[in-house]
C-alpha positions as CSV (number, residue, x, y, z in Angstrom):
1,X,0.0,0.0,0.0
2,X,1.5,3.4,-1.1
3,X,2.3,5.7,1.9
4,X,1.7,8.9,-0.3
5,X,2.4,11.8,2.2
6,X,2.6,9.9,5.3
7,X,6.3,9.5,6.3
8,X,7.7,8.3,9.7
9,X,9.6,10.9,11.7
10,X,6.7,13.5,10.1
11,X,6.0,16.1,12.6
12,X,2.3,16.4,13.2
13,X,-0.3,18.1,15.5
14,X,-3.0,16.1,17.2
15,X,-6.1,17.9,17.4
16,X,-9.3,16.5,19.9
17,X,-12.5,18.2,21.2
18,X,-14.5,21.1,20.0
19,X,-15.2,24.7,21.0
20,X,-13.5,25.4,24.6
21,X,-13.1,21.8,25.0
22,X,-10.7,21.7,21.9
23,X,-7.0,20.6,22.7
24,X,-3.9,20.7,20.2
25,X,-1.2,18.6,21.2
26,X,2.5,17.9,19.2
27,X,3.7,14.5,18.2
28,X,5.5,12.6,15.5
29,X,4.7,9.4,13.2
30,X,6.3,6.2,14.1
31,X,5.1,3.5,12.8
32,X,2.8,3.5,9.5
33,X,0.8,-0.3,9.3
34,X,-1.5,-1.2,6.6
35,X,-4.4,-0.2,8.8
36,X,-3.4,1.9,12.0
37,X,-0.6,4.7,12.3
38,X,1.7,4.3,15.6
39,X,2.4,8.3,16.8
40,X,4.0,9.2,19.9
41,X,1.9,10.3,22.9
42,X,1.7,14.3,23.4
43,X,3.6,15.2,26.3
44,X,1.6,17.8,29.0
45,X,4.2,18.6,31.8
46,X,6.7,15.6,31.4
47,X,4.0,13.1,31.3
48,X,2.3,10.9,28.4
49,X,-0.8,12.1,27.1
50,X,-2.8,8.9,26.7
51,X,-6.3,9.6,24.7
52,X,-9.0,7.1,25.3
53,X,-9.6,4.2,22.6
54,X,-12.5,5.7,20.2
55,X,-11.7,9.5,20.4
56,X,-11.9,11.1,17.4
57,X,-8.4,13.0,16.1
58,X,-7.9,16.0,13.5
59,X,-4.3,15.5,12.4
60,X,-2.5,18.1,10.3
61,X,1.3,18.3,9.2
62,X,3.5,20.5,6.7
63,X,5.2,19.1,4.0
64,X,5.8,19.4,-0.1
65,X,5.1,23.0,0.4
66,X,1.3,21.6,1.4
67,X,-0.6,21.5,4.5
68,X,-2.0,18.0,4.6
69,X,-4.7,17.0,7.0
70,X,-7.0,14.0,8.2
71,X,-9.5,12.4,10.6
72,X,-8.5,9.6,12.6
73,X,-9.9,7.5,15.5
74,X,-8.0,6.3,18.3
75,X,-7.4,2.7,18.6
76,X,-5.5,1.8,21.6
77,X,-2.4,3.5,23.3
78,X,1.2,1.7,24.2
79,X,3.5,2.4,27.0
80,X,7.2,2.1,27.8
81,X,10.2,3.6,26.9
82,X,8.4,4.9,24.1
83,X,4.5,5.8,25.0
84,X,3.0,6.1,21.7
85,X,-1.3,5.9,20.4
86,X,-2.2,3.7,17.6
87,X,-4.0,5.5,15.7
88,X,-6.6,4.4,12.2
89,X,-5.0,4.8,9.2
90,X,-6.6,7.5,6.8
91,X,-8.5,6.4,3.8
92,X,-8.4,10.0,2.6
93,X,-5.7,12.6,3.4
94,X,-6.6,16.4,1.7
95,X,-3.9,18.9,0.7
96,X,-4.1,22.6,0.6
97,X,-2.0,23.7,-2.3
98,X,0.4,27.2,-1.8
99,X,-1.9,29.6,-3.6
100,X,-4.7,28.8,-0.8
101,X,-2.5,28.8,1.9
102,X,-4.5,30.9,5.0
103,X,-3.7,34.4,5.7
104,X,-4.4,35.6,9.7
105,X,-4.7,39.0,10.8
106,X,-1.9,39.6,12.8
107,X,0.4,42.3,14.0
108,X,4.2,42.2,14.0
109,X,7.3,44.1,13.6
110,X,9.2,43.8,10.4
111,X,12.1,45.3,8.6
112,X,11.4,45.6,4.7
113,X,14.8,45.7,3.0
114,X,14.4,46.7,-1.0
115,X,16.9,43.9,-2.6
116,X,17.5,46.2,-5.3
117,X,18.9,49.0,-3.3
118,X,22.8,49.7,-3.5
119,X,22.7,49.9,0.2
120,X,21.2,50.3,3.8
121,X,19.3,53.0,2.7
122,X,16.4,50.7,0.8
123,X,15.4,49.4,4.7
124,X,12.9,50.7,6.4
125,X,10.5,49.4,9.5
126,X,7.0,48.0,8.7
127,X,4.6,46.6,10.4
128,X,2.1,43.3,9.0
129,X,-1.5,43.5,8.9
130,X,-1.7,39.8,8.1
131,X,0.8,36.8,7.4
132,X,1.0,33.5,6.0
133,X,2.8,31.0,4.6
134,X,2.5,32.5,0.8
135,X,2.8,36.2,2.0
136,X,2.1,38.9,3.9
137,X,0.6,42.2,3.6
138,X,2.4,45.3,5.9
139,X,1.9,48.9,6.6
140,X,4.8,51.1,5.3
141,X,6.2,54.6,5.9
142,X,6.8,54.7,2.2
143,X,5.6,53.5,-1.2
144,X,7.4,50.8,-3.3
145,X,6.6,49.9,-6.7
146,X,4.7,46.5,-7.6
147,X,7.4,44.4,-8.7
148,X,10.1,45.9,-6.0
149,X,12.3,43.0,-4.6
150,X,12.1,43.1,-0.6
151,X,13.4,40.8,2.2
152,X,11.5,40.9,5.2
153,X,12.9,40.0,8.7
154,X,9.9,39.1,11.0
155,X,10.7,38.1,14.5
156,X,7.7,35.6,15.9
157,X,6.9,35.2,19.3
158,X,9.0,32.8,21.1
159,X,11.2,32.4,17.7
160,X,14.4,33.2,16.5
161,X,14.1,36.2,13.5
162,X,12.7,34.3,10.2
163,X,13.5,35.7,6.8
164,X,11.7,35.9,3.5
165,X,12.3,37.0,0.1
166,X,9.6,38.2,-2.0
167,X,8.4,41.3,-4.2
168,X,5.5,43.6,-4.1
169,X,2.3,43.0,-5.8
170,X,0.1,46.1,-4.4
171,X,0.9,49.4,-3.0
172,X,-2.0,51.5,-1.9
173,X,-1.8,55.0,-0.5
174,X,-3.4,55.2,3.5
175,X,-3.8,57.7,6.0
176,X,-4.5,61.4,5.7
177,X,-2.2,64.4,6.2
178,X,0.4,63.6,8.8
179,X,-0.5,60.1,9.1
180,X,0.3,59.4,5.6
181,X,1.4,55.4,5.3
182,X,0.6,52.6,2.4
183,X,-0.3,49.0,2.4
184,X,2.2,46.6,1.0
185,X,0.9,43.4,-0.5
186,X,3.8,41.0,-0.7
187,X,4.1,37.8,-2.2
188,X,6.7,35.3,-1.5
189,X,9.4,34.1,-3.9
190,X,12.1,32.5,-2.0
191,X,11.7,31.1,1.6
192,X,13.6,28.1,3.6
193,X,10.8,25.6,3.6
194,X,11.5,25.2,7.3
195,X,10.8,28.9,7.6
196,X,7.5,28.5,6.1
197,X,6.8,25.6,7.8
198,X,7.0,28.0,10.9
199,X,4.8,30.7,10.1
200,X,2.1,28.6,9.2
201,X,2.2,26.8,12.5
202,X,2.1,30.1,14.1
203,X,-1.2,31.0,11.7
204,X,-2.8,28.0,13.3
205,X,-1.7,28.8,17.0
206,X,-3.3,32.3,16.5
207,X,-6.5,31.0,14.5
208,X,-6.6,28.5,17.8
209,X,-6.1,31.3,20.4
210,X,-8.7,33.7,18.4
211,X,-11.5,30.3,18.4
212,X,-10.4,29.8,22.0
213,X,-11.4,33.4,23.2
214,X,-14.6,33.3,21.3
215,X,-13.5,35.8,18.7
216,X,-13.2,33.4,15.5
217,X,-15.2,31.0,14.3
């Protein structure tokens, strides 16, 4: 039986419950059988998280420049060195190509360097309006032209400073009189896939925080 995108080691998140009830929790593929997955059991203070046999999972993982995603039961749970749940094999896994990647509103600090100036003098600080894995769309002190090569230097919270490459699609005059500023719509062109991989796991921590405090749905 083909594996397509499952692969062991694969980093995944474990998501159970609904509403306030609902949990995410971080784990990894072990084992891939013909009919169940082994994963390793979520850890919550040093200790195993073991989920009862029947519960219902949503599991969703980065990879191939796609988020991939499934529904799985739990079948059972193992201890020992190694505390891992078995869980039910997917019959179907869906994939969420680049161009539909999800945007979130959020707001961070970012320096916007134009990679065609001759020097410092192309950088200025900008601020995002909303981020994701494909792009991100800032408030600038200045215009730049659609087309404009720019790196951006975003730091996220609890994260090292990420960088991305990308040019301009959109630049759209904001603001009145002495609070004159434009909006920046930026597309990606050249990020680490690891880098990536990071900012859209912080677009799903915030959409989770957002549901959690009751304003997202």
């Amino acid at each position: 039986m083909s594996q397509g995108p499952l692969e062991i080691n694969q980093l995944i998140e474990l998501e159970v419950g609904t509403g306030e009830q609902r949990e995410t929790h971080r784990s990894r593929i072990e084992e891939i059988g013909e009919r169940t997955l082994l994963v390793a059991a979520p850890m919550r203070h040093g200790v195993p998280v073991y989920l009862a046999g029947g519960t219902e999972v949503y599991v969703r993982f980065v990879r191939d420049r796609g988020l991939f995603s499934f529904a799985a039961r739990v079948v059972g749970s193992r201890g020992g060195t190694l505390p891992m749940l078995e869980l039910t094999r997917p019959v179907r896994i869906a994939r969420t190509e680049r161009r539909a990647w999800v945007r979130m509103a959020t707001v961070l600090q970012c320096r916007c360097r134009r990679l065609d100036a001759a020097s410092d003098s192309g950088d200025m600080e900008a601020t995002t309006i909303n981020l994701g894995g494909g792009g991100a769309l800032l408030t600038a002190p200045a215009p730049l032209e659609p087309g404009t090569p720019v790196r951006l230097t975003m730091r996220l919270p609890d994260e090292v400073p990420v960088e991305a490459d990308g040019e301009v699609l959109r630049c759209e005059a904001a603001g009145a009189g002495g609070r004159r500023y434009w909006h920046l719509a930026v597309r990606f062109v050249d990020i680490q896939e690891k880098v990536r991989e990071h900012l859209i796991r912080f677009v799903f921590q915030r959409q989770r925080e957002l549901i959690r405090r009751g304003m997202l749905r």
